[in-house]
Biopython code that builds the backbone (N, CA, C, O; Angstrom):
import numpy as np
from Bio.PDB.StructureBuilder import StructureBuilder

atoms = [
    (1, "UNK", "N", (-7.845, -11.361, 4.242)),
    (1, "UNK", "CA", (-7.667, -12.037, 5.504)),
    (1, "UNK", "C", (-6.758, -13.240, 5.306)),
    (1, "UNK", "O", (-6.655, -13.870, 4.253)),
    (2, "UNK", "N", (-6.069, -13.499, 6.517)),
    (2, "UNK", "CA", (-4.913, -14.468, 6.073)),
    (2, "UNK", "C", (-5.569, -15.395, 7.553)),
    (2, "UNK", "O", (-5.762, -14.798, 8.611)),
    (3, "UNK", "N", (-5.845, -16.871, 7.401)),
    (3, "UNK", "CA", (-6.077, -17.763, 8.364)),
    (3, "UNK", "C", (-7.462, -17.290, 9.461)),
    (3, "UNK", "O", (-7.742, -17.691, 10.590)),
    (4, "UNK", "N", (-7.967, -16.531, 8.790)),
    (4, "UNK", "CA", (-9.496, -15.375, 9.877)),
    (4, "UNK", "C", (-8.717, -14.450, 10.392)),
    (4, "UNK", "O", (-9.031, -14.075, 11.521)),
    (5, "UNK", "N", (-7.958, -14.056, 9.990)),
    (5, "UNK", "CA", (-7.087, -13.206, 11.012)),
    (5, "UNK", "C", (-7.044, -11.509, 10.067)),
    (5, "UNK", "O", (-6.161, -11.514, 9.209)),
    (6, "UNK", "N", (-7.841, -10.191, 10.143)),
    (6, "UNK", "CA", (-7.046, -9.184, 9.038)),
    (6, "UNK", "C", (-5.988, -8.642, 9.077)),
    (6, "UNK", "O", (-5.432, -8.220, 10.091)),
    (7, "UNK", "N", (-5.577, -8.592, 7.914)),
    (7, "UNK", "CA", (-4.158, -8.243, 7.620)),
    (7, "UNK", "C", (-4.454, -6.410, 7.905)),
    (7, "UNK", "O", (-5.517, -5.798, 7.810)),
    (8, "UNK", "N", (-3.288, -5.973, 8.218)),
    (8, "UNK", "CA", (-3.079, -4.399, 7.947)),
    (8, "UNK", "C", (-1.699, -3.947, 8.450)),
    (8, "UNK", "O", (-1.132, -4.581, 9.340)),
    (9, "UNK", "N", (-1.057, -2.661, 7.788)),
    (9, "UNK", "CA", (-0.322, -2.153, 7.640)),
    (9, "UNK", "C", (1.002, -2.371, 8.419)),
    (9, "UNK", "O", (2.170, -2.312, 8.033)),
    (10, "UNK", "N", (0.437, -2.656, 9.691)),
    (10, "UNK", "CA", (1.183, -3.516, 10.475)),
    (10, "UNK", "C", (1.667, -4.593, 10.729)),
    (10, "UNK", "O", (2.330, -4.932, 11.710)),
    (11, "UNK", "N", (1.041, -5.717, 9.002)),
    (11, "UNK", "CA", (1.920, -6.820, 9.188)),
    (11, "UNK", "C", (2.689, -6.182, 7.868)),
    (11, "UNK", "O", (2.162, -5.869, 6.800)),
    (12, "UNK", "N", (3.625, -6.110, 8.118)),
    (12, "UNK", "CA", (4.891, -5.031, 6.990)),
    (12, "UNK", "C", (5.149, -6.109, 5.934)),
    (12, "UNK", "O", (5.133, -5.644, 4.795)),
    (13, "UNK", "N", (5.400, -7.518, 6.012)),
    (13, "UNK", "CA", (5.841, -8.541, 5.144)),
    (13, "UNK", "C", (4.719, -9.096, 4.729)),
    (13, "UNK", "O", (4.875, -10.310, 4.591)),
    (14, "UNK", "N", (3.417, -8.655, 4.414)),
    (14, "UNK", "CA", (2.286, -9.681, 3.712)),
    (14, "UNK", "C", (1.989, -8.224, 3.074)),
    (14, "UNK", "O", (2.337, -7.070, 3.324)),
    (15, "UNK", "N", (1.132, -8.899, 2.081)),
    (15, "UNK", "CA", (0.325, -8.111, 0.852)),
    (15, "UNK", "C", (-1.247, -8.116, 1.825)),
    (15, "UNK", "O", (-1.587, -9.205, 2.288)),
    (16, "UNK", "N", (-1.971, -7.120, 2.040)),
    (16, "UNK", "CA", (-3.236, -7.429, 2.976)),
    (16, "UNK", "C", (-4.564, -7.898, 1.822)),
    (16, "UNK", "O", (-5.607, -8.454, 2.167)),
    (17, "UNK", "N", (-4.147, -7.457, 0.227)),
    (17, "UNK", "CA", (-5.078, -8.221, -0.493)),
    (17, "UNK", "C", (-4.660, -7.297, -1.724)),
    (17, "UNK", "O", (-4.212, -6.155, -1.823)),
    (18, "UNK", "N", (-5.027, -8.359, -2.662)),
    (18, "UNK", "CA", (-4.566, -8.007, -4.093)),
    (18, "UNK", "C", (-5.709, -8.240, -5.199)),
    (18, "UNK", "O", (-6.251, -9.345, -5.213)),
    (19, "UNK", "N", (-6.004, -7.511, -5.892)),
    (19, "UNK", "CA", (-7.000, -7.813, -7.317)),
    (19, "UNK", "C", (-6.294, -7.140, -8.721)),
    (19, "UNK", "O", (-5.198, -6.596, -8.858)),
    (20, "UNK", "N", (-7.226, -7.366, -9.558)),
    (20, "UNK", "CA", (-7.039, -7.227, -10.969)),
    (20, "UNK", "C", (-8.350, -6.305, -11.108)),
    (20, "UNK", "O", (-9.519, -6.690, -11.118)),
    (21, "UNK", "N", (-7.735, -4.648, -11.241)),
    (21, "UNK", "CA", (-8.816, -3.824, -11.798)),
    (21, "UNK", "C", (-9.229, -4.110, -13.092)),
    (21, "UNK", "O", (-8.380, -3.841, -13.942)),
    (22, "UNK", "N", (-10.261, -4.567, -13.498)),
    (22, "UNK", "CA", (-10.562, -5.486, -14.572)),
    (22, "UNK", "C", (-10.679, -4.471, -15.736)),
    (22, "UNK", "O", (-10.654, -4.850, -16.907)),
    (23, "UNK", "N", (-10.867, -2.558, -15.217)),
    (23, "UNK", "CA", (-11.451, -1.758, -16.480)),
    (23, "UNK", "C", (-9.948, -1.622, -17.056)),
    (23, "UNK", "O", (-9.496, -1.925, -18.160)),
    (24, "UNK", "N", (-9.425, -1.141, -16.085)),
    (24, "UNK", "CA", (-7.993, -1.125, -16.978)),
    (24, "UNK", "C", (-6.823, -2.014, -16.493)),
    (24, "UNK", "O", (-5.698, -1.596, -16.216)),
    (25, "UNK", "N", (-7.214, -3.207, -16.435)),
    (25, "UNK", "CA", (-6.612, -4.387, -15.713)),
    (25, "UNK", "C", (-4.838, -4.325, -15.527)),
    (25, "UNK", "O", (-3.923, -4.831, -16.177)),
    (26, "UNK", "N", (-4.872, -3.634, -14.570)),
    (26, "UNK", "CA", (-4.136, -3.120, -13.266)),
    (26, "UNK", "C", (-4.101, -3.576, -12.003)),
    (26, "UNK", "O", (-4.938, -3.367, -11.124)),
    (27, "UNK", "N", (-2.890, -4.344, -11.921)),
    (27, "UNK", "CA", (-3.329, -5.271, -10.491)),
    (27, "UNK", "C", (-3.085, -4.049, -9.539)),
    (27, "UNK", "O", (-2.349, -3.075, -9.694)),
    (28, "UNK", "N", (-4.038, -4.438, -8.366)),
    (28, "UNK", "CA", (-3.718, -3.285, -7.207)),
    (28, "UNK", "C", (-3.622, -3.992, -5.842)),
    (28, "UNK", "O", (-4.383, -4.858, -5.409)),
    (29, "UNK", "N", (-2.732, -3.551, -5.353)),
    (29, "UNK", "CA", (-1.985, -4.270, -3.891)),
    (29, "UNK", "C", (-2.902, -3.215, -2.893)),
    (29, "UNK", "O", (-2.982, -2.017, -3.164)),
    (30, "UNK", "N", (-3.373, -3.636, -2.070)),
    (30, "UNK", "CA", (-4.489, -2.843, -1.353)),
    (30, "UNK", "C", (-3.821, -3.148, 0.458)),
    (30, "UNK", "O", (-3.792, -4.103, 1.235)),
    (31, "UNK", "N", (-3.402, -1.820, 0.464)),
    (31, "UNK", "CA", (-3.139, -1.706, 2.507)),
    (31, "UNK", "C", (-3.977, -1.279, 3.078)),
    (31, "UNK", "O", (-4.576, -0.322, 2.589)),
    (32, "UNK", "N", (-4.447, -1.910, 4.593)),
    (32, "UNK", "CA", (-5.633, -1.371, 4.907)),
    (32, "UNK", "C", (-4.721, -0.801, 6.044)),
    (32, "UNK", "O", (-3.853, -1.499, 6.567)),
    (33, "UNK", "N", (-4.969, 0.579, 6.428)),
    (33, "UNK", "CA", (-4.352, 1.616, 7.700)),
    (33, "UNK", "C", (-5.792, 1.896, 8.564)),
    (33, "UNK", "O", (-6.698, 2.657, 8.222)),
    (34, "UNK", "N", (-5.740, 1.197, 9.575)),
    (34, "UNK", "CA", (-6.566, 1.585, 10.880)),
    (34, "UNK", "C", (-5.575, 2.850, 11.775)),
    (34, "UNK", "O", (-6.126, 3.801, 12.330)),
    (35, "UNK", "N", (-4.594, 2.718, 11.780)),
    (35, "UNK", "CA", (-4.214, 3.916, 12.763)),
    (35, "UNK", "C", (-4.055, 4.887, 12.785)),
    (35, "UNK", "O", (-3.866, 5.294, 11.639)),
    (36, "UNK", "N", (-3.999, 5.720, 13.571)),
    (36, "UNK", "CA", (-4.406, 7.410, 14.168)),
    (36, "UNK", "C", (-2.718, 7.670, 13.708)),
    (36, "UNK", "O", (-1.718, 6.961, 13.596)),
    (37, "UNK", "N", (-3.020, 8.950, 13.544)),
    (37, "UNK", "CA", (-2.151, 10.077, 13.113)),
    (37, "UNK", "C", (-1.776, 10.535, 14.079)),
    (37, "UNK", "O", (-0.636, 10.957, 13.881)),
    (38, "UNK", "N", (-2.157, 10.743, 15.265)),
    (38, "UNK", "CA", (-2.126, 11.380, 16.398)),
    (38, "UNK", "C", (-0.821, 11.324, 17.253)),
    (38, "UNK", "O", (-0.431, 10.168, 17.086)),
    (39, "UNK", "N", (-0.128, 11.820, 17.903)),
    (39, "UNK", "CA", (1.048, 11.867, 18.581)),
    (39, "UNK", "C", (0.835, 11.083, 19.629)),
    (39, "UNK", "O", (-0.365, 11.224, 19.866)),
    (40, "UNK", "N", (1.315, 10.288, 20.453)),
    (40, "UNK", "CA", (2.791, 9.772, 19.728)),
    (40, "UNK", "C", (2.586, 8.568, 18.989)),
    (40, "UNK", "O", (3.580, 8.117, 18.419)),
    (41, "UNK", "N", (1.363, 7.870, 18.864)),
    (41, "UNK", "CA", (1.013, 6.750, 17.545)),
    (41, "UNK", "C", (1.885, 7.407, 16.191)),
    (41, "UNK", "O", (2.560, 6.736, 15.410)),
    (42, "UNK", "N", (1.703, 8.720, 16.144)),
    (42, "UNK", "CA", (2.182, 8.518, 14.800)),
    (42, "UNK", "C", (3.653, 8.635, 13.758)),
    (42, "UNK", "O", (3.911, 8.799, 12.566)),
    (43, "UNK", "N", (4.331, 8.447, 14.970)),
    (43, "UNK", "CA", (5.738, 7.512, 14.652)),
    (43, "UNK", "C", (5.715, 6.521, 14.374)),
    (43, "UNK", "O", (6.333, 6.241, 13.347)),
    (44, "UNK", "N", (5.173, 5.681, 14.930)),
    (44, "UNK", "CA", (4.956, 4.087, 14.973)),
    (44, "UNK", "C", (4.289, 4.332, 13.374)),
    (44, "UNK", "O", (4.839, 4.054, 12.308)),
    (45, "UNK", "N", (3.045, 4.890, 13.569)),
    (45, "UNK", "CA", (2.429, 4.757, 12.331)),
    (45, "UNK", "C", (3.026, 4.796, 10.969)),
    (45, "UNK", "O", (2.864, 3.952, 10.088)),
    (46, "UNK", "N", (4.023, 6.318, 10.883)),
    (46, "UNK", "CA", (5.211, 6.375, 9.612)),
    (46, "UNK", "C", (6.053, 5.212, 9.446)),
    (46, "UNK", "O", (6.099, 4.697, 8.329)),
    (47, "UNK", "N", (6.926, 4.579, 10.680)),
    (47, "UNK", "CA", (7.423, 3.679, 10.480)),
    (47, "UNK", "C", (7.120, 2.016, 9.851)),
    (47, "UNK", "O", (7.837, 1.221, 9.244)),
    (48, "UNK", "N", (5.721, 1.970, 10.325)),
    (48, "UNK", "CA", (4.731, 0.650, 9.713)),
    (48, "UNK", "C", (4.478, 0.847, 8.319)),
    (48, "UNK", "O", (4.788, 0.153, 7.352)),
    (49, "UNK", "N", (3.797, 2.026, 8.409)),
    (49, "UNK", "CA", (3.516, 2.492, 6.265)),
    (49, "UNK", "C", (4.944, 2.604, 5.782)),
    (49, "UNK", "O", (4.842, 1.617, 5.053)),
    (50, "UNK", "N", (5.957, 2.921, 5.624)),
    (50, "UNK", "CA", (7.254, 3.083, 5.084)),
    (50, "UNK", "C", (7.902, 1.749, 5.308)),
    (50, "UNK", "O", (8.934, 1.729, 4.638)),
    (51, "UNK", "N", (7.786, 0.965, 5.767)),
    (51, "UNK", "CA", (8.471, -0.998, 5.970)),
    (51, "UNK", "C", (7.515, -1.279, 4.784)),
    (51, "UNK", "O", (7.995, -1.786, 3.770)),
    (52, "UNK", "N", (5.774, -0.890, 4.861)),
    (52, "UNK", "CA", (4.429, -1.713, 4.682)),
    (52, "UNK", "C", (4.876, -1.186, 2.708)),
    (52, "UNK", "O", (4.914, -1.931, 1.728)),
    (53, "UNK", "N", (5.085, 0.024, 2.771)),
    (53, "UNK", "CA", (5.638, 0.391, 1.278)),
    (53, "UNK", "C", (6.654, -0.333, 0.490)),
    (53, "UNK", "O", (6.588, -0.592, -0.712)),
    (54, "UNK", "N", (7.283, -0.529, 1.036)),
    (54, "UNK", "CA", (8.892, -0.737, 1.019)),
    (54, "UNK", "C", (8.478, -2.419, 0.733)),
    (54, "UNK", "O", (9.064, -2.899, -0.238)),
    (55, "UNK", "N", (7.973, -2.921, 1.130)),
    (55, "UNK", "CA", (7.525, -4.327, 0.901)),
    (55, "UNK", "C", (6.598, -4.513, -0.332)),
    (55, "UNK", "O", (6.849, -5.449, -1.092)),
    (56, "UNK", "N", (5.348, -3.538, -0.635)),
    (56, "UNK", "CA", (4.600, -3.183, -1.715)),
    (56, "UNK", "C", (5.798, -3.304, -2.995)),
    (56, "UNK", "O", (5.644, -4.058, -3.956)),
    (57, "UNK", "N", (6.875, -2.511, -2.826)),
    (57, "UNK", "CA", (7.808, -2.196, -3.961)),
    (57, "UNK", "C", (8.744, -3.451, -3.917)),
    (57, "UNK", "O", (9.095, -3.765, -5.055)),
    (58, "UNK", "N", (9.135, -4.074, -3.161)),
    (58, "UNK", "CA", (9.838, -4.958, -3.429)),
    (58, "UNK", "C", (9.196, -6.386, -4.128)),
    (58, "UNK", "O", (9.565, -7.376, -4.759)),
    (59, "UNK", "N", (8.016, -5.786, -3.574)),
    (59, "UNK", "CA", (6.732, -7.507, -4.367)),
    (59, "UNK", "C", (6.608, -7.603, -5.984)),
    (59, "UNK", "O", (6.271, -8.496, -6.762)),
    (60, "UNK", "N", (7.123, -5.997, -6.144)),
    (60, "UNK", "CA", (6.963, -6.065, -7.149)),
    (60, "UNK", "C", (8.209, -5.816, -7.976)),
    (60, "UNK", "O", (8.009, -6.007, -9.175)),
    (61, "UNK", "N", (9.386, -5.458, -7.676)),
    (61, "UNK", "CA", (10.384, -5.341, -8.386)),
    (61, "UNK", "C", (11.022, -6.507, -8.304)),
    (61, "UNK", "O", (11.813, -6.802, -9.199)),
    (62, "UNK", "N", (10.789, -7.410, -7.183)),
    (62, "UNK", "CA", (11.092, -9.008, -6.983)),
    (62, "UNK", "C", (10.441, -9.840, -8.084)),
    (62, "UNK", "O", (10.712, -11.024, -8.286)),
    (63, "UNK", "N", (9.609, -9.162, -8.739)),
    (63, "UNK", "CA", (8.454, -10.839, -9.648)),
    (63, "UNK", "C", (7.870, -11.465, -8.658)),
    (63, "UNK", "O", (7.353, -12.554, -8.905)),
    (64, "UNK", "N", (7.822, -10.972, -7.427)),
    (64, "UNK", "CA", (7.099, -11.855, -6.495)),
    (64, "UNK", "C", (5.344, -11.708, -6.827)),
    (64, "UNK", "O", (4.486, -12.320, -6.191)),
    (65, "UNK", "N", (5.053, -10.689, -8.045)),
    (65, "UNK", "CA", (3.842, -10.335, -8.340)),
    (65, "UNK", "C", (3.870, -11.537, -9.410)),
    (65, "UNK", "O", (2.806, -12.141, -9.276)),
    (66, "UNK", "N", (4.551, -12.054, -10.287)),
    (66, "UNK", "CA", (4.605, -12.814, -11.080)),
    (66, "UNK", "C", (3.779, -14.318, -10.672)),
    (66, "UNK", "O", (3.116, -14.953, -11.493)),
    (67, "UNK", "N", (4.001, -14.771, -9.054)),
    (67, "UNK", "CA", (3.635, -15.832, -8.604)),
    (67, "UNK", "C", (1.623, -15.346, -8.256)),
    (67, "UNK", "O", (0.749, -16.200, -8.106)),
    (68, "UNK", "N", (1.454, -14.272, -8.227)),
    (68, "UNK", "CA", (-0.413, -13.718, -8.049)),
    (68, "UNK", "C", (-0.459, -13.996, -9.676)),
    (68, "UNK", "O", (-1.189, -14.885, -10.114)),
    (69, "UNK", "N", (0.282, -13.267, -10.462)),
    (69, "UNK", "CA", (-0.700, -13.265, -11.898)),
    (69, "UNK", "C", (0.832, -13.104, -13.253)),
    (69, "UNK", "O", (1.589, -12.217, -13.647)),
    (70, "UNK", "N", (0.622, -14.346, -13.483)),
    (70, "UNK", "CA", (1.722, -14.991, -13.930)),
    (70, "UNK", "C", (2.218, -14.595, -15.261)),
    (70, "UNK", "O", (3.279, -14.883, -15.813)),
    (71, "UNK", "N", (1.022, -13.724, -15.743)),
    (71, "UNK", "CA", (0.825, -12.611, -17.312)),
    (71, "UNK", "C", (1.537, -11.843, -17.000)),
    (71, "UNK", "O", (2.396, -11.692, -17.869)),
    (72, "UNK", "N", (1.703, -11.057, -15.956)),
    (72, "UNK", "CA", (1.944, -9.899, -15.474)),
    (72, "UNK", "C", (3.329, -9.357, -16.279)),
    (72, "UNK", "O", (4.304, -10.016, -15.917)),
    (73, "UNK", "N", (3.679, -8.265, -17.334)),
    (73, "UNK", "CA", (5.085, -8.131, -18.161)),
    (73, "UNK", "C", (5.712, -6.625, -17.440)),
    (73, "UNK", "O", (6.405, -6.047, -18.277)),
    (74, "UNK", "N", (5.654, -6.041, -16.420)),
    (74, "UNK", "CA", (5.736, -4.750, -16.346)),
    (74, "UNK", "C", (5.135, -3.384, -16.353)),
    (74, "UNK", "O", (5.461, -2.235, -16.056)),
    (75, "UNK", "N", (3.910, -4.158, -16.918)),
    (75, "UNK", "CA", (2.184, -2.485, -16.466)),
    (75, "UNK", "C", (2.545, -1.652, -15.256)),
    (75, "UNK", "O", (3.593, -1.883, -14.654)),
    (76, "UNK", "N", (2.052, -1.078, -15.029)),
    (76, "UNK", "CA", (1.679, -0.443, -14.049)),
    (76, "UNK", "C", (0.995, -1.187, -12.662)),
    (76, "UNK", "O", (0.230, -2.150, -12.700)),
    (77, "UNK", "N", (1.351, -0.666, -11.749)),
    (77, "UNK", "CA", (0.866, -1.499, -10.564)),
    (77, "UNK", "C", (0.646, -0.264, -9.458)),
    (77, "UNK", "O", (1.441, 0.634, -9.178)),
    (78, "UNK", "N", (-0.970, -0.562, -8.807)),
    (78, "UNK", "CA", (-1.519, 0.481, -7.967)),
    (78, "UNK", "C", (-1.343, 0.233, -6.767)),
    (78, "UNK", "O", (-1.989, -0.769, -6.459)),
    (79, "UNK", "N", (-0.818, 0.628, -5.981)),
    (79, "UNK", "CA", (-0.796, 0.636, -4.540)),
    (79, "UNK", "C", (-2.302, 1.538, -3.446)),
    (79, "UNK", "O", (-2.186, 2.619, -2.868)),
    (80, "UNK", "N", (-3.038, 1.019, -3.464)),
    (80, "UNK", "CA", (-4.503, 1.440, -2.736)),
    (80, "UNK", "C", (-4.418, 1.229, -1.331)),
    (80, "UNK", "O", (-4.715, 0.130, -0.863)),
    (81, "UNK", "N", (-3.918, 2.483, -0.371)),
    (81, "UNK", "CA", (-4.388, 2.550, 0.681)),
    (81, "UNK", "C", (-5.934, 3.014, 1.469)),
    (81, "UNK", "O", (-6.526, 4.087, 1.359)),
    (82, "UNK", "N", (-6.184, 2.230, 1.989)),
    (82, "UNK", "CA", (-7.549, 2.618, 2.791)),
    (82, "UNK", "C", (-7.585, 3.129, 4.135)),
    (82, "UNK", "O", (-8.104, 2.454, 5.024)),
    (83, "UNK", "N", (-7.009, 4.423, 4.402)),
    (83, "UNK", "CA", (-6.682, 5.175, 5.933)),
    (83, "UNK", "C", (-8.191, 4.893, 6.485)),
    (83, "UNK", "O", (-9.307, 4.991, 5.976)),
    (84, "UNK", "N", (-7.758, 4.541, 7.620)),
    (84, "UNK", "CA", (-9.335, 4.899, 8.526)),
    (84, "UNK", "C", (-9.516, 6.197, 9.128)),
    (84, "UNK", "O", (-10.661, 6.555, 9.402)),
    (85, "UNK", "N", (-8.148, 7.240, 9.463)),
    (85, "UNK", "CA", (-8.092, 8.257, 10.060)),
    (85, "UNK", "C", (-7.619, 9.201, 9.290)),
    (85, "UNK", "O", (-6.799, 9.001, 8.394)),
    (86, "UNK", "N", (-8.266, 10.655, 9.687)),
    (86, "UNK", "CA", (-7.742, 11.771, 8.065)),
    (86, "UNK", "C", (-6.299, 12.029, 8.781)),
    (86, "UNK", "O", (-5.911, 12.107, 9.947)),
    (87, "UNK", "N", (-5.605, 12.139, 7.276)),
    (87, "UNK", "CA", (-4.625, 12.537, 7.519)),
    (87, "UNK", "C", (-3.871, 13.699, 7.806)),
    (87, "UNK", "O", (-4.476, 14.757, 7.632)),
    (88, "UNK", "N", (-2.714, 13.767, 8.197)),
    (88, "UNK", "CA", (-2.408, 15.473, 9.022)),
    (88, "UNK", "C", (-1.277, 15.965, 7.828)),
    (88, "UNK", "O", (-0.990, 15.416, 6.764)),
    (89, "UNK", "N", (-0.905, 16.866, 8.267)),
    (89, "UNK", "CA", (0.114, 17.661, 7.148)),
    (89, "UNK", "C", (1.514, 16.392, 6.458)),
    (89, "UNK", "O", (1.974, 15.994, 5.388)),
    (90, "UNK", "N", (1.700, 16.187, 8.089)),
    (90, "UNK", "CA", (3.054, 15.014, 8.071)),
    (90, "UNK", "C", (2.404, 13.379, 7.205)),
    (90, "UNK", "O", (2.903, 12.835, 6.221)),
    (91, "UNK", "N", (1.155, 12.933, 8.011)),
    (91, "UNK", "CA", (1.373, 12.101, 6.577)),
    (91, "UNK", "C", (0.600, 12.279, 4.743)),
    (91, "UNK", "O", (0.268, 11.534, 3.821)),
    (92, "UNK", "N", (0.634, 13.939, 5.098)),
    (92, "UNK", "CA", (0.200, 14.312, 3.095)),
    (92, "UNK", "C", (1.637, 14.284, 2.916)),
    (92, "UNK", "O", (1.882, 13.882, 1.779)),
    (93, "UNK", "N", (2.679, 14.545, 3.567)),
    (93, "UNK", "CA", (4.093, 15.208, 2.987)),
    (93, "UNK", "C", (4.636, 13.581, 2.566)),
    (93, "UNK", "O", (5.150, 13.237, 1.502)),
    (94, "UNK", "N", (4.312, 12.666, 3.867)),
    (94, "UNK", "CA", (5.095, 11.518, 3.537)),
    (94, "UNK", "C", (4.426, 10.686, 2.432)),
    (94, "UNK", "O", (5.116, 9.893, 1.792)),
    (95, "UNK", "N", (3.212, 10.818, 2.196)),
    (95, "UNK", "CA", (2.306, 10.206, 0.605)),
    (95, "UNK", "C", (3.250, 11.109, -0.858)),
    (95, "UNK", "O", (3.720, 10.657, -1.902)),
    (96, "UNK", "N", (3.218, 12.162, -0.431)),
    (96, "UNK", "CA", (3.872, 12.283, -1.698)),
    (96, "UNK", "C", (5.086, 12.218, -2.232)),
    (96, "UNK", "O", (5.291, 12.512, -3.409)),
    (97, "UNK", "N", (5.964, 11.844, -1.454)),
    (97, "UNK", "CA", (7.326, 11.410, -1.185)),
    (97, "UNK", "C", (7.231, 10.089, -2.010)),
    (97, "UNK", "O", (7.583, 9.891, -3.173)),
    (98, "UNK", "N", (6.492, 8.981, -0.837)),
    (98, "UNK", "CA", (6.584, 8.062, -1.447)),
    (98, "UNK", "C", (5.885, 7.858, -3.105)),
    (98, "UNK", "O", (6.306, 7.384, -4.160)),
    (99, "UNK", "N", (4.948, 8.327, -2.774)),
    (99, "UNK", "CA", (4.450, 8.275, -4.397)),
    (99, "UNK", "C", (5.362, 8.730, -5.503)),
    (99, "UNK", "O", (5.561, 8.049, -6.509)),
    (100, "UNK", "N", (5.793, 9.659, -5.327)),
    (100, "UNK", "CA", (7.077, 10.009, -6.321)),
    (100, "UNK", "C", (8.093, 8.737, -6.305)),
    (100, "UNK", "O", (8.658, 8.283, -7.300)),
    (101, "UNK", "N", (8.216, 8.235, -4.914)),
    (101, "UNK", "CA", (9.403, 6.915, -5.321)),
    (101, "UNK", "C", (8.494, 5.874, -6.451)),
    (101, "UNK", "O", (9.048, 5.323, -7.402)),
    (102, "UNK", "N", (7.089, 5.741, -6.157)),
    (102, "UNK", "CA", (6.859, 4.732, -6.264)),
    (102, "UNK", "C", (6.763, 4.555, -7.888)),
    (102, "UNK", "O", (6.730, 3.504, -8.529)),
    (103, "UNK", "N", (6.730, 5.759, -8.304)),
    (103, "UNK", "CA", (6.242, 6.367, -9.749)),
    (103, "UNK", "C", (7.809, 5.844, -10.455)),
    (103, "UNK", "O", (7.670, 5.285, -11.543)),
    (104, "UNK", "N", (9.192, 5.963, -9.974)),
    (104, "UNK", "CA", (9.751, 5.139, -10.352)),
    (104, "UNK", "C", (9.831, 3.726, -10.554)),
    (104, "UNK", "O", (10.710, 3.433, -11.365)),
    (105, "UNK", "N", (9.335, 2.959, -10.184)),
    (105, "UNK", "CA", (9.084, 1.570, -10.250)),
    (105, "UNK", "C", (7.874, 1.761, -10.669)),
    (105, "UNK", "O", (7.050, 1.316, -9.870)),
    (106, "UNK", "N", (7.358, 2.312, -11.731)),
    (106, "UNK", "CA", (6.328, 2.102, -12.689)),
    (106, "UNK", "C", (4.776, 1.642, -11.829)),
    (106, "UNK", "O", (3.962, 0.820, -12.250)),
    (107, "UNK", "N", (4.664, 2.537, -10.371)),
    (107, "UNK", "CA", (4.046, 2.107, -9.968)),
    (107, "UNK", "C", (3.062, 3.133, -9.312)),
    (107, "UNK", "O", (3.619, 4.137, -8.867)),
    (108, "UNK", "N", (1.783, 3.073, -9.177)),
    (108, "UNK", "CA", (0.621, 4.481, -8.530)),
    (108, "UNK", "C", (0.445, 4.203, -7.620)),
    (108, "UNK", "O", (-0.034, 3.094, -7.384)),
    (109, "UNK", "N", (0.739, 5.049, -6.697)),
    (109, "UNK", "CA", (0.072, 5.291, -5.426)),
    (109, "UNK", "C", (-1.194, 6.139, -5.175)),
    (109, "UNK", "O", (-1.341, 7.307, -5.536)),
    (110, "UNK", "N", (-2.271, 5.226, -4.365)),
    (110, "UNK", "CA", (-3.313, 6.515, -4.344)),
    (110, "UNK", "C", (-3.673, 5.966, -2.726)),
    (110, "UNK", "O", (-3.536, 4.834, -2.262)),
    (111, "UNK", "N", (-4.131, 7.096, -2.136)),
    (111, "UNK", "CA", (-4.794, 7.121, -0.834)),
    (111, "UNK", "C", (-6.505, 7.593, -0.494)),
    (111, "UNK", "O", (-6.885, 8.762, -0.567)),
    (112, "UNK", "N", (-7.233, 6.644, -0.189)),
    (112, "UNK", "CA", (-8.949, 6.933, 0.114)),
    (112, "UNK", "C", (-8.843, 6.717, 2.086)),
    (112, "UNK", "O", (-8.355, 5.921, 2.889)),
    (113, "UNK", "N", (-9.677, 8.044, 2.093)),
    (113, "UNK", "CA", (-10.120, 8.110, 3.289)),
    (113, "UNK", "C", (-11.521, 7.385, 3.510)),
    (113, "UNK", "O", (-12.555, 7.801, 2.989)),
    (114, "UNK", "N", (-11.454, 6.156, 4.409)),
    (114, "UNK", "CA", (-12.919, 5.943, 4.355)),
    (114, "UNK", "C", (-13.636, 6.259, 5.408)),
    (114, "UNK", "O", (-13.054, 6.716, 6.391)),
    (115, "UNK", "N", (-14.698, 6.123, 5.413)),
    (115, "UNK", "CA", (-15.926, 7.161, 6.260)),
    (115, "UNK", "C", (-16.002, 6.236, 7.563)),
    (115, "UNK", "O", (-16.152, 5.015, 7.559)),
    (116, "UNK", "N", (-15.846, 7.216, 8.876)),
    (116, "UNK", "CA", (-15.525, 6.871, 9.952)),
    (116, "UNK", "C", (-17.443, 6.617, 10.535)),
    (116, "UNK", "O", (-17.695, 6.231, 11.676)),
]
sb = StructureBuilder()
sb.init_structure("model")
sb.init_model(0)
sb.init_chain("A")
sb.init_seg("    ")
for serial, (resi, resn, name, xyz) in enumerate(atoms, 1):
    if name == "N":
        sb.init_residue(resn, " ", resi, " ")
    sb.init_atom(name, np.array(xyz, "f"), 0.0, 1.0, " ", f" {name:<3s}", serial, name[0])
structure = sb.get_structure()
């Protein structure tokens, strides 16, 4: 939360929350996705996660991760989305897209559906 206010996918230029997986201490940038898949939301929706990504990767190819955890030399870095809504064919196709980008910048993408 930024000022009481929650962050999600839709603010494209903030990180919505960040930790240090302590077992295999792996920082993970965590997006929280409340929105529907559903037509016609889910244009809007691709377009918010693909800015909301695109910002994930730049936090971190910037060193802007450097200013959270100042150790930080190049590990691996997890990107943890938390969908509230299951996803449809179009956004499994667009997760693995990006995940393949993201896997270039030394970085995991994973997606949890949480229980509605």
């Amino acid at each position: 939360m930024k000022g009481g206010k929650i962050v999600s996918v839709l603010e494209t230029n903030l990180i919505d929350y960040i930790f240090l997986e302590e077992e295999e201490e792996i920082p993970v940038l965590v997006v929280s996705d409340p929105l529907s898949w559903r037509p016609p939301e889910d244009r809007r929706h691709l377009q918010a996660l693909r800015d909301k990504l695109k910002a994930q990767i730049a936090f971190v190819e910037t060193g802007q991760i450097n200013g959270v955890w100042p150790a930080y030399s190049g590990g691996l870095v997890r990107v943890q989305v938390y969908a509230s809504c299951s996803l449809t064919e179009t956004a499994r196709d667009f997760y693995d897209v990006v995940s393949n980008a993201m896997a270039e910048s030394n970085m995991e993408l994973r997606v949890k559906l949480l229980d509605a």
